[in-house]
C-alpha positions as CSV (number, residue, x, y, z in Angstrom):
1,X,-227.4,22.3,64.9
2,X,-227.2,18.5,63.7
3,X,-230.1,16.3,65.1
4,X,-229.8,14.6,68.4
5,X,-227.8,10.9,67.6
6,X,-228.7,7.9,69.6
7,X,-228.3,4.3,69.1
8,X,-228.1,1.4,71.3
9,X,-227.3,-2.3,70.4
10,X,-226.3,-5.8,71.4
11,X,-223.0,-7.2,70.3
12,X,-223.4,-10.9,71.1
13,X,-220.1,-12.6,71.6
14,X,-219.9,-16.5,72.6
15,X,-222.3,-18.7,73.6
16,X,-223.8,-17.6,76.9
17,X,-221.7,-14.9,77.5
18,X,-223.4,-11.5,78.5
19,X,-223.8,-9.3,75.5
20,X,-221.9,-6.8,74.8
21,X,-223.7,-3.0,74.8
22,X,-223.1,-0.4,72.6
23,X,-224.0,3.2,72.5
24,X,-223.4,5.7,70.3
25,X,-224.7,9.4,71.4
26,X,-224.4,12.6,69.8
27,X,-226.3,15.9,71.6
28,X,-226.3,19.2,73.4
29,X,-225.2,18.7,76.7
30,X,-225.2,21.3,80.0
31,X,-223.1,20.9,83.6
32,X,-226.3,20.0,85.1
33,X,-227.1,17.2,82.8
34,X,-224.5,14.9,84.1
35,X,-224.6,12.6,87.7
36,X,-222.2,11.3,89.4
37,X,-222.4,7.0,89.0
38,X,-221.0,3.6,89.4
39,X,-221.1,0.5,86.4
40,X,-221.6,-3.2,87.0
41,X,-219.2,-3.4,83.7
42,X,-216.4,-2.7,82.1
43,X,-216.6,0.6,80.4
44,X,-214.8,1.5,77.4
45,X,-215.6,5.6,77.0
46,X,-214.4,7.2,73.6
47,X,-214.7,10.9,73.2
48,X,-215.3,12.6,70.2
49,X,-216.2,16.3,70.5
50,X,-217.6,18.4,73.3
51,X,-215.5,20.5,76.1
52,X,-215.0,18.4,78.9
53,X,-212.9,16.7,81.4
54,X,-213.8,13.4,82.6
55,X,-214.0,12.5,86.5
56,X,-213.1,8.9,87.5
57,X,-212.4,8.4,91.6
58,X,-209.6,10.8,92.7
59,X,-208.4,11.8,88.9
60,X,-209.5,14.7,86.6
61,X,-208.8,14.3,83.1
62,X,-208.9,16.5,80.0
63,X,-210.3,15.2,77.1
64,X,-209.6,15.6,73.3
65,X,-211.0,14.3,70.6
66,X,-210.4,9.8,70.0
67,X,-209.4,10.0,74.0
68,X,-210.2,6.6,75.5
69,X,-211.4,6.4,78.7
70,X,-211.2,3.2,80.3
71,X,-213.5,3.0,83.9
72,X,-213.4,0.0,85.7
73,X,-216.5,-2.1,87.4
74,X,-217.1,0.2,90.9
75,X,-215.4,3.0,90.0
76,X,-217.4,6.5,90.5
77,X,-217.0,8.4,87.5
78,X,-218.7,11.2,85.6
79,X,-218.4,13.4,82.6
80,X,-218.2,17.0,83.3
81,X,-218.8,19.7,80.6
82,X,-217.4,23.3,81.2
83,X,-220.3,25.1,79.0
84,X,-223.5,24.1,77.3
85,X,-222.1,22.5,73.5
86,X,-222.6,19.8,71.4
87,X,-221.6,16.5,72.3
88,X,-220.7,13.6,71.1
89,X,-219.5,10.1,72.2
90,X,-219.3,6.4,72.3
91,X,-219.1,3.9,75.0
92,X,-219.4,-0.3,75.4
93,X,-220.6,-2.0,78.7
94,X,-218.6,-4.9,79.1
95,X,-219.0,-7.7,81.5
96,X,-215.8,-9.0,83.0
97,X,-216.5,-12.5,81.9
98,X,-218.1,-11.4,78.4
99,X,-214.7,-12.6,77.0
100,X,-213.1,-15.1,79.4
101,X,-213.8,-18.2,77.1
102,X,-210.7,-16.4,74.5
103,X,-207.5,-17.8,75.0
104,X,-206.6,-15.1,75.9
105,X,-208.5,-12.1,77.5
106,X,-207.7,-8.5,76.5
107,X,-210.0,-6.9,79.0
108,X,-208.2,-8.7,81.5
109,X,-205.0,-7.1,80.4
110,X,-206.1,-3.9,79.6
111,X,-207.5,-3.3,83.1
112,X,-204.3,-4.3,84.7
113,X,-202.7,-1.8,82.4
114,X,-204.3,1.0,83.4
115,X,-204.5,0.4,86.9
116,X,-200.9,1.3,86.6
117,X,-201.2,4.1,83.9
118,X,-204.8,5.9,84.8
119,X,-207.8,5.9,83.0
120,X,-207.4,8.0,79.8
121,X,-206.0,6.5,77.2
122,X,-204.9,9.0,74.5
123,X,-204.1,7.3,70.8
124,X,-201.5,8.5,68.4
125,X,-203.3,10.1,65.4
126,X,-203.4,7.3,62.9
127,X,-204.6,4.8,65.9
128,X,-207.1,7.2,67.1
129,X,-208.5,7.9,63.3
130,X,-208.1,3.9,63.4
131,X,-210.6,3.6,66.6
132,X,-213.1,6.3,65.3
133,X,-213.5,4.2,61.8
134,X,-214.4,1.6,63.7
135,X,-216.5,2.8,66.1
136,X,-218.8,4.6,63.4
137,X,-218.5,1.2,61.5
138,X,-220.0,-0.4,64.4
139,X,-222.5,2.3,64.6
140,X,-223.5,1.2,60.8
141,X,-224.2,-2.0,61.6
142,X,-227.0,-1.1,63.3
143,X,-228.7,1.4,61.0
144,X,-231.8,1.0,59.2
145,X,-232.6,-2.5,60.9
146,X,-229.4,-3.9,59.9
147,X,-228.0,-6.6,62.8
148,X,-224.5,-7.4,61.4
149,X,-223.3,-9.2,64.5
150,X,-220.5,-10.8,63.4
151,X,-218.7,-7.5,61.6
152,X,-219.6,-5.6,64.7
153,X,-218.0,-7.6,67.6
154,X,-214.8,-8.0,64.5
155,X,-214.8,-4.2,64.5
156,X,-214.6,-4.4,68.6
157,X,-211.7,-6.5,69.6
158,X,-209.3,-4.5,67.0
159,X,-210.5,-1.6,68.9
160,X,-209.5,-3.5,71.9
161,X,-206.0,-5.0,69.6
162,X,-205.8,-1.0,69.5
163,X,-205.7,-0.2,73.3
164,X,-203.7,-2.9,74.2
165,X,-200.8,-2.3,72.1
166,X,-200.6,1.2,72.9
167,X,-200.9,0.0,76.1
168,X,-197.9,-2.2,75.5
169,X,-195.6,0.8,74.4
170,X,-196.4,2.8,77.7
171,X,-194.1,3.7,80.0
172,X,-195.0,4.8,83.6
173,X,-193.6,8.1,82.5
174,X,-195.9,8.2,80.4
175,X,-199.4,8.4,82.6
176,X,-201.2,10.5,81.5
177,X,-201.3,14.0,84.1
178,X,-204.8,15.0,85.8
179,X,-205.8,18.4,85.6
180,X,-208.2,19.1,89.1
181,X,-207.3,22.3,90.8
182,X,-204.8,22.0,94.1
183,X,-208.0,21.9,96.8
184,X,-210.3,19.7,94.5
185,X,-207.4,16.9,94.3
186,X,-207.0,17.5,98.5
187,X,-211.1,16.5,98.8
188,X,-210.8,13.7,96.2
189,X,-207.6,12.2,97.8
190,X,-208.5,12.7,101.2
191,X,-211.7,11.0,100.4
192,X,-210.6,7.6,98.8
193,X,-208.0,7.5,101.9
194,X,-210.8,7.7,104.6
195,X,-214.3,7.4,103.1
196,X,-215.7,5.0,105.3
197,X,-214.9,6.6,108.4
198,X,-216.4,10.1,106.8
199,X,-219.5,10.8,108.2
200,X,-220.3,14.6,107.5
201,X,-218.9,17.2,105.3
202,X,-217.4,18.8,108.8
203,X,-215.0,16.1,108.7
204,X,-213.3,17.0,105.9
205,X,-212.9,20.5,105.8
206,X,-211.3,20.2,109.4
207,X,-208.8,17.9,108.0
208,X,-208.1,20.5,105.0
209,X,-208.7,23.4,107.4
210,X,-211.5,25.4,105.2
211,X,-215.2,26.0,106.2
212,X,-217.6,23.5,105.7
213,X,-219.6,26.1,104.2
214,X,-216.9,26.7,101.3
215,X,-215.8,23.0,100.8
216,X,-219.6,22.2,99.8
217,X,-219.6,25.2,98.0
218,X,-216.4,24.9,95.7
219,X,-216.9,20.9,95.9
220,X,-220.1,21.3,94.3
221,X,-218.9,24.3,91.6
222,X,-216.3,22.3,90.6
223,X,-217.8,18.8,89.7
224,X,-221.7,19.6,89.7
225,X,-222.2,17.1,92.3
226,X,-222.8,18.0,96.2
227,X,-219.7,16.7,97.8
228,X,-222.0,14.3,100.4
229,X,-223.3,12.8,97.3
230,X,-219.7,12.0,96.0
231,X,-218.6,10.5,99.6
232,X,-222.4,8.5,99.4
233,X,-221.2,6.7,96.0
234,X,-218.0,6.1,97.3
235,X,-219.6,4.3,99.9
236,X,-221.1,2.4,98.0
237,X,-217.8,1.6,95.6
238,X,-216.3,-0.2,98.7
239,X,-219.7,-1.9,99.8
240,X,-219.7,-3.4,96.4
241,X,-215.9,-4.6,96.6
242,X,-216.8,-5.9,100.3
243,X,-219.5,-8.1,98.9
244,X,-217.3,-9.3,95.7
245,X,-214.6,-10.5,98.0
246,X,-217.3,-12.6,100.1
247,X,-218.5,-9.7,102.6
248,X,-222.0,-10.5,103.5
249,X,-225.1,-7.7,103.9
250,X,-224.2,-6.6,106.9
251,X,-220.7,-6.5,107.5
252,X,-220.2,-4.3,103.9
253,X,-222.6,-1.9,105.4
254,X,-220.8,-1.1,108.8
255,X,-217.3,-1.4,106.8
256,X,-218.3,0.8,103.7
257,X,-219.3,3.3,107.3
258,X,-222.9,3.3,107.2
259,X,-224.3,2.4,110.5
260,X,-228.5,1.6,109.6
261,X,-228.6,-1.3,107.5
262,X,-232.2,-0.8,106.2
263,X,-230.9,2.6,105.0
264,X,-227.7,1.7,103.5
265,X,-229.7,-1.3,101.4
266,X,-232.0,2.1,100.2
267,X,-229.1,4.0,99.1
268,X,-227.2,0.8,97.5
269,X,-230.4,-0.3,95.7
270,X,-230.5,3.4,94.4
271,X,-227.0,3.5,92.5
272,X,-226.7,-0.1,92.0
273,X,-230.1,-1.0,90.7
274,X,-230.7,-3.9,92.8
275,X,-230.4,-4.7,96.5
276,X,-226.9,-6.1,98.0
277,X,-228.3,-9.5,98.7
278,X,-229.2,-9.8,95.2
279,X,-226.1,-8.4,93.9
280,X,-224.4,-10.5,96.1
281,X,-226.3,-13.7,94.3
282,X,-226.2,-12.4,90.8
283,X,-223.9,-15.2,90.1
């Protein structure tokens, strides 16, 4: 087997702007390995080899090798491998102002272009060849102490010149089709419709008419995640949004549908990292 691959820089961009983070991560991986998690940042997810499919909110996609995955700030996502192989990937965490001084932003675009198309981007062969070059040239740049700044963030916005022209050549027709089973779709759609009014498991299976017992159950098989954990991160999802749009502590607690404020700051500080008031301040 090839030896474990990881590598994690700094692309620094303009002056006072929030780096940039690459990673670059090659391994065996197991369905247990993975958990269920929210960004601050813009993610930009390419996939090089593996078997998976790639969870982001209500949408299932399968993934081949150069697929792009974009995952916008507050969006639950996950990678989920169907058997213990050897797998490997890049990703960048972007702020959303990393790039606003440019005359013109491509993450700005690109997000709005997938909001109507869906997460996975999949490349035409010479573009995705195109992307991979890149990325491993990136990947050089930091090898063996090297700290080529300047040819690294280069290398990143024609991967970004990349997305956004294919981008530009979608059509709606052309979003991409997600791949979850009939009842797995029903619990993730019925879930970003009504997930802060959900308060137990119970709820949902009477709505989709199956046992609680066997909603957990195939919830669980399907994603590797218990199915109140999913609804708890989604929770959280729309607690952050709240406080983005001006929400203060308490009122994105009882409208994200938690109804203990001292616990709702516990489990927000767990997947965020910090507690709402200070994400709330963070600029």
């Amino acid at each position: 087997m090839d030896h474990p691959i990881g590598l994690d820089a700094e692309i620094c961009t303009m002056r006072s702007a929030p780096p940039i983070r690459f990673s670059h991560r090659k391994s065996m991986d197991a369905p247990d390995r993975h958990v269920l998690h929210l960004n601050n940042h813009i993610e930009i997810y390419v996939y090089v080899s593996g078997n998976h499919q790639y969870m982001v909110e209500n949408a299932l996609y399968e993934l081949k090798r150069g697929d792009i995955v974009i995952i916008h700030p507050r969006e639950v996502h996950k990678a989920l491998p169907r058997e213990a192989c050897l797998y490997e990937r890049f990703y960048f965490l972007v702020d959303e102002h990393t790039l606003d001084a440019m005359c013109h932003n491509p993450l700005t675009h690109i997000l709005n272009q997938t909001s109507h198309f869906g997460n996975r981007i999949s490349l035409d062969e010479e573009r995705r060849e195109e992307v991979l070059r890149r990325l491993y040239q990136i990947d050089e740049c930091f090898r063996d102490g090297k700290n080529e700044q300047l040819i690294a963030f280069c290398h990143f916005l024609r991967i970004l010149d990349e997305i956004d022209h294919h981008l530009e050549q979608t059509s709606p027709a052309g979003k991409p089709l997600t791949q979850a089973p009939a009842l797995l779709k029903s619990i993730l759609t019925y879930v970003a419709e009504h997930c802060a009014q959900i308060q137990s498991v119970t709820e949902i299976s009477s709505a989709l008419g199956v046992s609680p017992q066997y909603l957990s159950s195939y919830f669980s098989k399907h994603v590797g995640t218990p199915l109140k954990t999913y609804v708890q991160a989604k929770k959280i999802a729309l607690a952050k949004a709240l406080l983005d749009q001006g929400a203060d502590v308490t009122r994105a607690c009882y409208e994200c549908g938690f109804n203990d404020c001292s616990y709702f700051i516990r489990v927000f500080k767990a997947y965020v990292g910090v507690t709402p008031m200070a994400y709330k301040k963070r600029r």
